[in-house]
Residue, then its C-alpha position, 0 to 999 in steps of 0.5 A: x342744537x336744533x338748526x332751525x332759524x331761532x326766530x322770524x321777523x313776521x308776527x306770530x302770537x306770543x308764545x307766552x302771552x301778555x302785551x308784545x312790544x310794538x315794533x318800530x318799521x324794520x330795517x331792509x333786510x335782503x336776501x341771500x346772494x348765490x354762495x358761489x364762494x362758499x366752501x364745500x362740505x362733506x356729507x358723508x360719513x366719517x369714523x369719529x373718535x368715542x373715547x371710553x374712559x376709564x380708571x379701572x380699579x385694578x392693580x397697576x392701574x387702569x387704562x383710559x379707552x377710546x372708542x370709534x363712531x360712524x357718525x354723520x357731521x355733514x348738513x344739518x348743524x354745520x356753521x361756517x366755523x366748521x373746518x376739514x382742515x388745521x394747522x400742525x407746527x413742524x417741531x415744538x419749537x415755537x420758532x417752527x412753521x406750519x403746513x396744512x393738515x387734512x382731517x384724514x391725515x393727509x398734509x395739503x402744503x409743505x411747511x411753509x407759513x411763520x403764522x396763521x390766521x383762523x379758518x372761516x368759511x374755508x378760508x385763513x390767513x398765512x404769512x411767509x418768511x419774508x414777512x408777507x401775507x395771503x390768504x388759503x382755502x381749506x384745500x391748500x390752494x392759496x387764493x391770494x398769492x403772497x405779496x398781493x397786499x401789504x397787510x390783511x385782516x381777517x374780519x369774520x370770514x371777510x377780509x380786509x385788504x391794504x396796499x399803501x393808502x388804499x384799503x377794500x374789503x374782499x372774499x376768501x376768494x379774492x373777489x371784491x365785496x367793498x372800497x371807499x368806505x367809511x369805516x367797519x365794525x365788528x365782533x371778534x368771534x361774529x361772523x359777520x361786519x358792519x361796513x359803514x359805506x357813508x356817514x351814518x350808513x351801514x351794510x351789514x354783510x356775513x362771512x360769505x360776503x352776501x349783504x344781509x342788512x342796511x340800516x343808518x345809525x349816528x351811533x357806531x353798531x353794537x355786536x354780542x355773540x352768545x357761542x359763535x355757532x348759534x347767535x349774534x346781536x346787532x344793535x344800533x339806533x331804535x333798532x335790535x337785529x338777532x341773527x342766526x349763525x347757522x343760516x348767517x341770515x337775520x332772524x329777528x329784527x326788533x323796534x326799540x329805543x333800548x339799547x339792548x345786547x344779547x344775554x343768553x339763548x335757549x338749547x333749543x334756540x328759540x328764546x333770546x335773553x337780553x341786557x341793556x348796554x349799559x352795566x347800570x339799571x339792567x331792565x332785561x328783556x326777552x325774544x320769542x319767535x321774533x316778538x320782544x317782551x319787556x316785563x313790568x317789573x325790573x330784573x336783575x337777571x333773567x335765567x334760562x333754565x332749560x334741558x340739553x338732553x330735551x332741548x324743548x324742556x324750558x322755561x324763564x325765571x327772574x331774579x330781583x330784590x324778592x328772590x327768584x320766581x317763575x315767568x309765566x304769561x309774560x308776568x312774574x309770578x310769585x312761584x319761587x325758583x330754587x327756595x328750598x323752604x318753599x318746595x316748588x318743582x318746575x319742569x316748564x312755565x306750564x308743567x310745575x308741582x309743589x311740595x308739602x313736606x307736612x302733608x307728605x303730598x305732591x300737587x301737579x299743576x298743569x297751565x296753572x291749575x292743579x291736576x292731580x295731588x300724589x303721595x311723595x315721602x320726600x322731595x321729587x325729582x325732575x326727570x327728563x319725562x316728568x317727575x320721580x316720586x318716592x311714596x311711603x305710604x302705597x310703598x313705592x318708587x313712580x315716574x309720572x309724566x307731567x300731566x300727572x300720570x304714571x308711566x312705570x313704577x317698582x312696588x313694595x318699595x320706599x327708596x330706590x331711584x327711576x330716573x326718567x324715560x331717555x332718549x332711547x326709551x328706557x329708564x335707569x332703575x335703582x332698586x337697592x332691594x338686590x342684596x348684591x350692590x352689583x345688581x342694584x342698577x338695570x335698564x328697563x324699555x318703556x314696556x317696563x320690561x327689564x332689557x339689560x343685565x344688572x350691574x352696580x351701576x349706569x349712566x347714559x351716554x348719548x344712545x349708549x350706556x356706561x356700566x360697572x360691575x364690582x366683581x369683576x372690575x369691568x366697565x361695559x358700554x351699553x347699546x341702546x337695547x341694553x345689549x353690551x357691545x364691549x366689556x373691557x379693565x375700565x372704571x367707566x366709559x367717559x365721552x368728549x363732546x355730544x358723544x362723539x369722543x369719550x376719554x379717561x386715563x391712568x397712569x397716562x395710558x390711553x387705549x384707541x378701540x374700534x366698536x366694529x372690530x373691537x381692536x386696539x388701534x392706539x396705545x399711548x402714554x401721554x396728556x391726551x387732547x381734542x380738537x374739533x377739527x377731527x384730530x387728537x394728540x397724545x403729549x409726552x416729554x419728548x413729542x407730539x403725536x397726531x391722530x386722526x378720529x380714525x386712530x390714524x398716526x400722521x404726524x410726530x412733532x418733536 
């Protein structure tokens, strides 16, 4: 996801036009405090697993590859959630204790702790055998002893702290944030609490304990996070505040007398969907660059349909009574969204076609107006570029851009598939003219020159591509250039996660490949399993083997 801030609290035109909604005098937000708490981060490259998958069609099975990556994790995309180090429990007994666990394998802390809290900005709850509570930082250095308070709660990267009567809210560090205070509020997954300091007034502080926000509300704060690494909703009297949970700042902050929660958030976390509180009567709404839109006409549900691999690539569609239509201009349109009787294709609010199955015809429409009308034999097909068009009667296979030109095409032939210009650069090509299924399927670069080898099949894989051929049984893992990097006894190369570990098994085997060296650095039978803290385990009857990213073993659990 883009780690820009979603939205801004200033006046921006409307993106999509139409009346704004007026906003009511904004809540104080301040600015950031000095971070001096706030956990270090790593910026430098680590070796990330890329699990190549595979159920290769061989007899006695197939093996499942994993495959190394350098890739940088540090900066641009990390949130407060984002932890170098884990817990690991001593034996499979669930009576063990646990230590504390780099993500390179090296054990910070012997295993001391009966239970443990959830890493926040580097900073987690533990308790010992006598029953008492500290907290511990992602080094392995207790920054507050054990027995300092009776009871400690985690509260999104906070803390609060209890000894007898008396009750205060701290950092991960031991530094005081709040005392006296009314009462707090709060989301479980939100990195962020509402303390109410008096009756009816709040601080509004994230988790490196820096108060972003005060405000008065008779009515107790309402939170809702949507994935707790993008964002998180506040809402409380006449007012709605988005906030950002990369930059744990406020985003948005919006006048309205509706009670609203956040619904849903683009890939490119720009547009904000929204519901009201209440289950009943769900006006939906939306926010763009920090204006709310409130539609004319009430929808069940407001959809955000948009693109991973082309996270600008959206656009919103409104489902009522009358079916599903396109928002376009702030309005409802009445281009129907999934009605396959009424073929209309939709790219974005701005780049849409409609099919005439009669006419055999394909109009592109670009802002609302027709651009260019094109021979289509059958329905098009969104790409990640545009549009892929069959057409039968010049006797050809094209990829249109969405201004309704071509961008590469295969003549002399009705069926076959391009599946759009990647991110790479390069367009998958089925062209079942080969006689052979094995070379059926090649990559070729924007030039329209042909840059891989053939192959029955391809699928893109990030910046790499998986590849199979028949006669020979393999799967080959493609580079960017189409160039094979490794061929091996697989069915395919699988990927767990934003590429960045990729998994397949059969009969329980798992292989551990390092790209560079093209060695086999793990070899196990076994359940396998991930985790975003930087280590994999493979589960068999009798144990739990950890490893790093790496393909390091550190620690056996039996």
């Amino acid at each position: 996801m883009d780690s820009k801030e979603t939205a801004t609290s200033s006046e921006p035109a409307p993106l999509l036009g139409g009346k704004k909604k007026e906003e009511k005098p904004k809540a104080k937000d301040q600015p950031a405090e000095k971070k001096a708490d706030k956990a270090p981060r790593k910026s430098k490259k680590k070796l990330i697993i890329l699990i190549a998958a595979a159920a290769a069609l061989v007899a006695g099975g197939v093996i499942a590859l994993i495959i190394l990556l350098n890739l940088n994790r540090g900066g641009e995309g990390e949130t407060v959630f984002d932890t170098d180090a884990f817990f690991v429990r001593e034996n499979r007994d669930s009576s063990g204790k646990y230590a504390l666990f780099k993500n390179d394998g090296s054990r910070l802390t012997d295993f001391n702790f009966t239970s443990t809290g959830t890493f926040i900005n580097g900073y987690a709850t533990v308790r010992n055998e006598e029953d008492q509570f500290g907290i511990i930082d992602h080094t392995g250095k207790m920054t507050v002893e054990f027995g300092t308070y009776e009871r400690i709660y985690e509260l999104g990267g906070l803390f609060e702290v209890k000894s007898g009567d008396n009750a205060k809210i701290i950092k991960g560090n031991g530094e005081d944030v709040a005392e006296g205070y009314v009462d707090y509020k709060r989301n479980y997954d939100a990195p962020y609490v509402a303390i109410e300091t008096a009756s009816n007034q709040y601080k509004l502080y994230n988790a490196y304990g820096d108060s972003i926000a005060e405000f008065e509300s008779k009515t107790k704060p309402t939170f809702e996070t949507r994935d707790k690494r993008v964002a998180t909703s506040v809402a409380f009297d006449g007012m709605l505040m988005l906030l950002n949970n990369k930059t744990l700042k406020v985003a948005a902050s919006i006048g309205t007398d509706v009670r609203y929660i956040l619904s849903d958030v683009s890939a490119n976390e720009k547009v904000f969907t929204l519901s009201k509180e209440e289950y009943s009567d769900r006006t939906m709404a939306y926010v763009i660059d920090g204006s709310l839109y409130e539609l004319d006409r009430k929808c069940s549900t407001i959809t955000i349909n948009d693109d991973e691999s082309n996270k600008d690539r959206y656009y919103l569609s409104c489902k009522n009574d009358d079916g599903t239509f396109l928002i376009r201009d702030n309005k409802i349109t009445d281009i129907p969204v999934s009605d396959y009787s009424n073929r209309y294709i939709i790219y974005d609010e701005n780049h849409y076609g409609h099919y005439d199955s009669k006419e055999a015809k394909f109009q592109i429409f670009v802002n609302g107006e027709e651009k260019k009308t094109v021979n289509a034999g059958y329905t098009p097909s969104i790409t990640r570029s545009g549009y892929s068009i069959r057409d039968y009667k010049d006797k050809m296979i094209a990829l249109y851009n969405t201004d309704g030109e071509i961008v590469y095409k295969l003549d002399g032939i009705t069926y076959g598939d391009l599946y759009g210009v990647d991110e790479n650069g390069n367009i998958i090509v089925r062209d079942p003219r080969e006689s052979k299924s094995d070379d059926r399927q090649y990559l070729v670069n924007k030039d329209g020159n042909i840059v891989s080898e053939k192959f029955a099949s391809i699928s893109r894989r990030g910046k790499y591509y998986s590849a199979y051929r028949y006669d020979t049984k393999k799967a080959y893992l493609l580079g960017s250039d189409g160039k094979i990097i490794i061929e091996g006894d697989y069915s395919s190369f699988d990927f767990y996660k934003k590429n960045t570990v990729a998994f397949g098994r059969k009969d329980s085997q798992y292989d551990l490949i390092d790209i560079d060296g093209k060695s086999v650095k793990v070899s196990e039978k076994g359940s396998i399993s991930f985790n975003e803290s930087g280590y994999f385990t493979i589960t068999t009857d009798d144990e739990v083997k950890y490893y790093t990213h790496s393909g390091d073993l550190f620690y056996t659990q039996k």
